[in-house]
Structures are given as structure tokens and as C-alpha cells.
N, C-alpha and C positions, 0 to 999 in steps of 0.2 A: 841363550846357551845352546852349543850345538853338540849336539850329542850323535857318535856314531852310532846312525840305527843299523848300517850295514853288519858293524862286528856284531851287535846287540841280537840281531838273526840268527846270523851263523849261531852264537852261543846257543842260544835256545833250541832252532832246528836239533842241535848236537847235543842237548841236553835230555829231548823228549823223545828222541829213537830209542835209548836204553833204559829196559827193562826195568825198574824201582819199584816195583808194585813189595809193599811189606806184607807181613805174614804172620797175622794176630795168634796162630798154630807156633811157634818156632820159639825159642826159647834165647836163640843168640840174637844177638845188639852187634850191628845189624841186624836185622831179621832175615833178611833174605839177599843172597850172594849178588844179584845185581846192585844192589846199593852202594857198595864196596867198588863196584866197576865206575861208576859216577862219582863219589868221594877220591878214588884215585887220578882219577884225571883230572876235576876241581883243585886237590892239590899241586899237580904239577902244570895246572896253569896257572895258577897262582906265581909257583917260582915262578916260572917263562917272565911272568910280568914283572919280577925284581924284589919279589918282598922275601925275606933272607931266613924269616922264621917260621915258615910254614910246617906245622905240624899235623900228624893223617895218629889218632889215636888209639889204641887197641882195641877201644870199643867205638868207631867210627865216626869220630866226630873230626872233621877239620880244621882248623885255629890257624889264624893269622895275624900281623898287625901291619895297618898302612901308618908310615911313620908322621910324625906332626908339621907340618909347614906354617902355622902360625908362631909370628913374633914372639907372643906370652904364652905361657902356656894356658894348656885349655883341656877342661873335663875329659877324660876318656870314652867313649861312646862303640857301643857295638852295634853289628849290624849280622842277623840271622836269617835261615833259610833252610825248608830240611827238602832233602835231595828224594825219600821217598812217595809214591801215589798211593791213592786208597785203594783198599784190596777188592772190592767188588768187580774190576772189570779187570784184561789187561791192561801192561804198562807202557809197550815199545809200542807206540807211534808212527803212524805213518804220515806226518803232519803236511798240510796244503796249503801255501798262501794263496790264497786270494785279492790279490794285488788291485787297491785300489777301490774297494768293493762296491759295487752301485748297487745296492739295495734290496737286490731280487732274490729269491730262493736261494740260498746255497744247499743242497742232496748231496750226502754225502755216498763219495762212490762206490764205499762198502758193503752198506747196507741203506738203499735209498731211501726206507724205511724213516730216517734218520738226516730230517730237513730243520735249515733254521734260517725263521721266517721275521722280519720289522715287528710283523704283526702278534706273534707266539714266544719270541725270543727278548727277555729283556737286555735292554740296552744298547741292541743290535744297531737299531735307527742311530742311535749316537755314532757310528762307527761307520755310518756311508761315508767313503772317501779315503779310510784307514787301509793300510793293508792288516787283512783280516787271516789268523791263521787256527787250524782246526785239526782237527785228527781225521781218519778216511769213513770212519762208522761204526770200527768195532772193538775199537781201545780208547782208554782216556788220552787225551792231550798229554795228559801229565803238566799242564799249566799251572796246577796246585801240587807244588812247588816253585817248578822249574822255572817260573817267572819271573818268582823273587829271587830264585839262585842267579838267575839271567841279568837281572837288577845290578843286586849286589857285584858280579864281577864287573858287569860293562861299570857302574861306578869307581870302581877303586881304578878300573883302566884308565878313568877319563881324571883323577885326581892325581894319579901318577904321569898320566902327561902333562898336567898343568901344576907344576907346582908354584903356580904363582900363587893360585887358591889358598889359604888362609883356614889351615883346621888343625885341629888335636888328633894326636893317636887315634887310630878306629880300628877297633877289632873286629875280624871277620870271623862267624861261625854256620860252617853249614853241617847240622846234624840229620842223623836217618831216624826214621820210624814215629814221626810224630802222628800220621795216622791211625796211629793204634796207641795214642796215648804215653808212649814212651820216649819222647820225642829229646826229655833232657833229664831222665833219669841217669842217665853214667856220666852226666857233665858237674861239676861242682861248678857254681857261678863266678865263686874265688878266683876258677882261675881266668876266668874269661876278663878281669880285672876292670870294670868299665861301671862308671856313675848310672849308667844306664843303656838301654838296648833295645833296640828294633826289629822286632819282626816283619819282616815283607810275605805276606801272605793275606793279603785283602783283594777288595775286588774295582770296587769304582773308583775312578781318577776325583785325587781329593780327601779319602777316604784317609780316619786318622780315629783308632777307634780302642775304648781304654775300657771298654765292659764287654765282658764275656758270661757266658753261663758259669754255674758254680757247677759242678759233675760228680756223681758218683757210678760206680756199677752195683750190682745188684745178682746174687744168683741162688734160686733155691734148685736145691735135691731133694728127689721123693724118693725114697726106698721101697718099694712095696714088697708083696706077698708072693712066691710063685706057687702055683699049682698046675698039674695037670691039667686044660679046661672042660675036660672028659668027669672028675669029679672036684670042679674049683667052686660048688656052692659052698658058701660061709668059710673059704679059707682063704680063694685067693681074693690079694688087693695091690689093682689092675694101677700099678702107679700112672704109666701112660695117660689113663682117664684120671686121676687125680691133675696130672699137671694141665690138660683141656679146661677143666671146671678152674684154676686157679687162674690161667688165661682168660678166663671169661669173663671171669672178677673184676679183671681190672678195668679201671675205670674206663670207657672210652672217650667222653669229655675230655682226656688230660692224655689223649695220643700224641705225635707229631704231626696226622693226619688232621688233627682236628683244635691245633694250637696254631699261633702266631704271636706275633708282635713280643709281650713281654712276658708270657705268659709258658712256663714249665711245661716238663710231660713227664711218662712213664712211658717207656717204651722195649717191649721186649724184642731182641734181637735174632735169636736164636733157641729153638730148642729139640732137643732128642729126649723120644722116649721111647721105653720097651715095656712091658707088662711089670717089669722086674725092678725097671730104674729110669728115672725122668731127670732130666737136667734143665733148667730153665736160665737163660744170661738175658738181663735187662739193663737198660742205662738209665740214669733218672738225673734230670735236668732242671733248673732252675735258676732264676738272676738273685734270689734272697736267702739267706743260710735257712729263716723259717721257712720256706718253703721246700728246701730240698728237706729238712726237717718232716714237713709234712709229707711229703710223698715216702719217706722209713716208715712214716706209722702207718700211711696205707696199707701197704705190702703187709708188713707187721702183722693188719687187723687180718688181712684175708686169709694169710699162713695161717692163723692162731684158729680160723674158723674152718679151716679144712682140717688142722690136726683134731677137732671138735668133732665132724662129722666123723671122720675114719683115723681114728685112734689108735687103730693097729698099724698104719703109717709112719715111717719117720719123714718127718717135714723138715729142712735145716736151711734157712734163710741168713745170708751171710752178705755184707757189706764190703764196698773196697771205695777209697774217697780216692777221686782221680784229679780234680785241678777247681781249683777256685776261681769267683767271680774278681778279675784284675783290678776293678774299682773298687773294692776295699782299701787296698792299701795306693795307688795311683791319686787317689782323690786327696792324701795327706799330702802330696806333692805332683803338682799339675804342669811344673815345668818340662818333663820329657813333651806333652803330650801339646801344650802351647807353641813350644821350640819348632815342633813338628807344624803344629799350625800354619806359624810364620814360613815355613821352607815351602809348604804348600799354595800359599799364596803369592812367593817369590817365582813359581814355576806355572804358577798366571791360571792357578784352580781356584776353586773356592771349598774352603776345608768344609768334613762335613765329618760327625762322628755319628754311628750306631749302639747299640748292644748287638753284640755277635750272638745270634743263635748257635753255638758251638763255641771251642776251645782253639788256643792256638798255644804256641810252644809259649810264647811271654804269660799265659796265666801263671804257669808252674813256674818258670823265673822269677816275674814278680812276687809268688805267693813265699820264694825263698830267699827276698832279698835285693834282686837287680829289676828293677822296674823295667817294663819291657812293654811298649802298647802297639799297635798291628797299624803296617801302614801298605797301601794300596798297590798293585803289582800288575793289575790288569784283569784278572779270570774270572770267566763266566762262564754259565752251568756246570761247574764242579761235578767230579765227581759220573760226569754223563757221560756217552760218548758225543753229546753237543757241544763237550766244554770248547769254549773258542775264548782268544784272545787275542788286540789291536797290540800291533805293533806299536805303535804314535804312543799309546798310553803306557804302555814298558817302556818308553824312551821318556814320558814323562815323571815315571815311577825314579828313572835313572837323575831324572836334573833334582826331583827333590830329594833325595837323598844327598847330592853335590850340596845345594842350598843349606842342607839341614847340617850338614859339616862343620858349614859356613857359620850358621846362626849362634850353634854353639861357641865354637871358637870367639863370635862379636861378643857375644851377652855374658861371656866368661871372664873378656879382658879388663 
């Protein structure tokens, strides 16, 4: 299958110059006004390509459908993507091909600092002879996303040239602010209307992946005492230092620093404290409901024994459930995630599933109804400014999605 990797650039290069870093501070959906810059021109390339019902929504979600070219009909299926990057770094890009890449150091020329090397960079050696593209040093790629928003259009381009290809309706959605966990909060799945759905937001060619962590957040407030500290014996109480000794409690066996493979954590993100008022925001992760379970009684036990010590504190430990493990309910029906299989094997990979350390937008899909499991787009090092990604393998991201069109449309007639 020959896939334009030429338009498949352009899109990307065009996708990872604008600014999409979201803003866990912001209250509007979008969160941050570049997203909105990216969602509007998504949708009006969209038209350009001919599809007649693109919709751009008040709370910024895109929607579209590529119409059906098989004989019989055939299940509905979607295809996702969210247009925003993580907030750690910036988001406008100044991305580099690497055309071709023989193997050697690539320094990047913003911050030389900021080298990826065969030997230090996973995957990298896969991709001598790819053209390889990256950002300059001191922003993200923005490849987490933009990969699979790059996917998803170059596909629908390449299914709309060919309509001899043989598929059912496919729904296109590309939503903002899944890095901050909001990624399909203002989307109803009803309307996305589809047996099931795909997110492209993975990493290695192959990659077809139906377990995620289970997630919650986590945040205590310390009130404490003010006093003058001229005469603060026996009055004041220094919440600042309440929340250090609460930090210290926790466990560090059960960090991210110091977990892998299947194995949960506690992890506090963020915190401020004054003498007066401490805030503490933590994530807590796990692949089995008992375990995210057990990490509330943690917290729980530690709160319960600092309000023990200093009782003249108020201590207030609050919960917020943010996205479940997709393998609860994926596993009562393993046809999305087989179908996907088959497309990946057609596009000459050998499929391979994980548990994702982290969430993607198909947890919260699936956990509301539209099965949704994560399929491979290309990116590596997320999240850094060494994220890079192979062109070759976004154009392989591109055929199996074409395939997986396909598959369904066969296994449906």
C-alpha cells in the first residue's frame, strides 16, 4: 500500500509549529486559546478534502464522517486524536528532519545539552534509515498528539482517493485537553455514533493496547494557626511543616521513581504552602481497582495520624476518580482490539499489546460505553524535548488504520 508520506509531513510539520500546550490552571474547554487555532484549521481541512459534515463544537471537539464504500453495510467505527500537548514544556515547535538518519548523535541545536543517542534513546536504532523528525531543544515535538491527528487525516485522504477500498462509515474525532485528563469530558459518545473507536496515541509500530491504569487524584488542605513568630510558642501551627512531614510519609517504595512494569504509585505533583495554608495535589495510579483502593487507605492512614499529632490543624483529604482501567470492560468483548490485530498484521507489523502506564482518552470512552483501545502513531520520548518521531512508521500508523477499515467492513459482511 502506498501511502503519501510527502502530504503525511507537510501535515505534521503544520501541525507541531502551533502552540497547543493545555492549561490544567483554566477553566474553559479548550483550555488554552491555541487549541482552538489547531481545531480550526483541522476542520477546514477536513472540508477541503470533501467530507460535507464537519462539525468544530462550542466546547472544541471536531466531528466528522468518512461516508461508507462497502457493498453491505458495515459497523461504524471511529477514529480519535486530541490536538493538545503536555503542559511541562512549551508547545510551538521548531521541528528538524533528519532525513535518512545514519545512526549518529543527533544535538539538538537549541540546547546541545539535549542529544539522542542508539545507545541512550529507545528505539532510536530501529529507525537508522527513517527520516527521523524532532523538535530544536527547547519545546516538545508536540508528537503526542499530533501524530495521530497526522494519522488520522493523511487516512481519511488516502480512503477518499480510493474509493475502491471497501469500509463502513468512520467517524473522525479530534478533541483538546486530554493531557490534563479532560480530554472527553464535554463529548457525549451518543454522538460520536460508532460500535467502537480508536485512539491513536501510542508509541511502537505494532502497538494495539487495551489496559491502562485505573486513576484517581488525590488532594489534602492544611489549615493551620497564624501567629506572630515573635510570640508563636504554643499557638502557632506552621501548616507549611505539617504538609513536609505528610510528604515524607508517603511511602517511597510506591513512587514512579521507584515502580515499573505493573506495579502502581502515589505520586504527589504539586504543592504550596504558607505558615497559614498548605495545599497538596497527588495522582494515584494503579492497573486493579484493589489497589487503587489501597493507595485511599494509605493517604487516609497518614492524614488520620497527622490530624493525631496536631489536632489543633484542620486536615481535609478529598478524592476525584479520573479514568479507569480500559480492560474491564474491553475484555467482555475483544473484537475491537483482534480486528485491530488483524490490520496490523496486514501492514506487515507484528502486533503487540502492553499495559499503558498512564491513561488515554479511550479509557473514559470505554468506561462510558464506546470501547476504545490505543493504537500506535509513532512517538518517542513524550513529553521531553527529545521527543522524536519516524516518519516510515506514521505512514505505517496510516496503512493500518486503511487495513483496519477494511477488516471490519470483511468480518461484518
Amino acid at each position: 500500500m502506498l501511502i503519501d508520506s510527502n502530504d503525511l509531513l507537510e501535515r505534521f510539520l503544520r501541525y507541531v509549529q502551533i502552540d497547543t500546550r493545555s492549561d490544567e490552571q483554566s477553566t474553559a474547554t479548550p483550555s488554552t486559546p491555541g487549541q482552538w487555532d489547531l481545531l480550526r484549521l483541522l476542520a477546514m481541512e477536513l472540508e477541503q478534502l470533501g467530507l460535507a459534515d464537519v462539525v468544530l463544537t462550542e466546547h472544541g471537539y471536531v466531528l466528522a464522517t468518512l461516508p461508507a464504500t462497502a457493498p453491505q453495510p458495515a459497523p461504524v467505527i471511529a477514529w480519535f486524536a486530541h490536538v493538545d500537548t503536555a503542559t511541562n514544556l512549551p508547545g510551538a515547535a521548531r521541528p528538524i528532519v533528519h532525513r535518512a538518519y545514519d545512526g549518529r548523535p543527533i544535538i539538538l541545536p537549541d540546547d546541545p545539552a539535549q542529544k539522542l543517542t542508539v545507545e541512550t534513546t529507545p528505539h532510536l536504532r530501529e529507525a537508522i534509515g527513517h527520516d527521523v523528525i524532532t523538535a530544536s531543544g527547547t519545546t516538545l515535538l508536540g508528537s503526542d498528539d499530533k501524530s495521530g491527528v497526522a494519522t488520522v487525516m493523511a487516512a481519511v485522504r488516502h480512503l477518499l482517493r480510493h474509493p475502491e477500498i471497501p469500509h463502513g462509515r468512520i467517524r473522525v474525532c479530534f478533541n483538546p485537553d486530554e493531557e490534563i485528563a479532560r480530554g472527553m469530558t464535554r463529548l457525549d459518545p451518543a454522538v460520536v455514533g460508532a460500535i467502537c473507536g480508536y485512539t491513536l496515541d501510542g508509541s511502537t509500530p505494532g502497538e494495539i493496547d487495551f489496559e491502562t491504569f485505573s486513576a484517581d487524584g488525590a488532594v489534602l488542605e492544611i489549615k493551620g494557626i497564624a501567629s506572630h513568630p515573635g510570640t508563636a510558642k504554643d499557638v502557632m501551627v506552621n501548616a507549611a511543616r505539617l504538609a513536609g512531614r505528610f510528604l515524607a510519609a508517603l511511602p517511597a517504595e510506591l513512587s514512579p521513581e521507584r515502580t515499573d512494569g505493573r506495579a502502581g504509585f502515589i505520586h504527589p505533583v504539586e504543592c504550596t504552602a504558607t505558615a497559614e495554608h498548605a495545599r497538596v495535589r497527588l495522582i494515584l495510579r494503579d492497573f486493579e481497582r484493589d489497589g487503587l483502593a489501597a493507595h485511599h487507605a494509605r493517604l487516609e492512614k497518614i492524614v488520620a495520624e497527622l490530624r493525631a499529632a496536631e489536632p489543633k490543624a484542620t486536615c481535609t483529604l478529598t478524592f476525584t476518580e479520573q479514568y479507569r482501567n480500559m480492560r474491564y470492560w474491553l475484555e467482555n468483548d475483544m473484537r475491537p482490539v483482534e480486528f485491530a490485530r488483524e490490520a496490523i498484521r496486514r501492514a506487515g507489523l507484528t502486533p503487540r499489546s502492553s499495559a499503558i502506564r498512564g491513561g488515554t482518552d479511550g479509557s473514559n470512552l470505554t468506561q462510558r460505553g464506546l470501547p476504545t483501545p490505543n493504537i500506535f502513531c509513532g512517538m518517542h520520548e513524550i513529553h521531553s524535548p527529545r521527543e522524536w518521531v519516524s516518519l516510515q512508521d506514521m505512514a505505517k500508523a496510516v496503512e493500518t488504520l486503511v487495513h483496519l477499515a477494511q477488516v471490519w467492513a470483511e468480518k461484518s459482511a
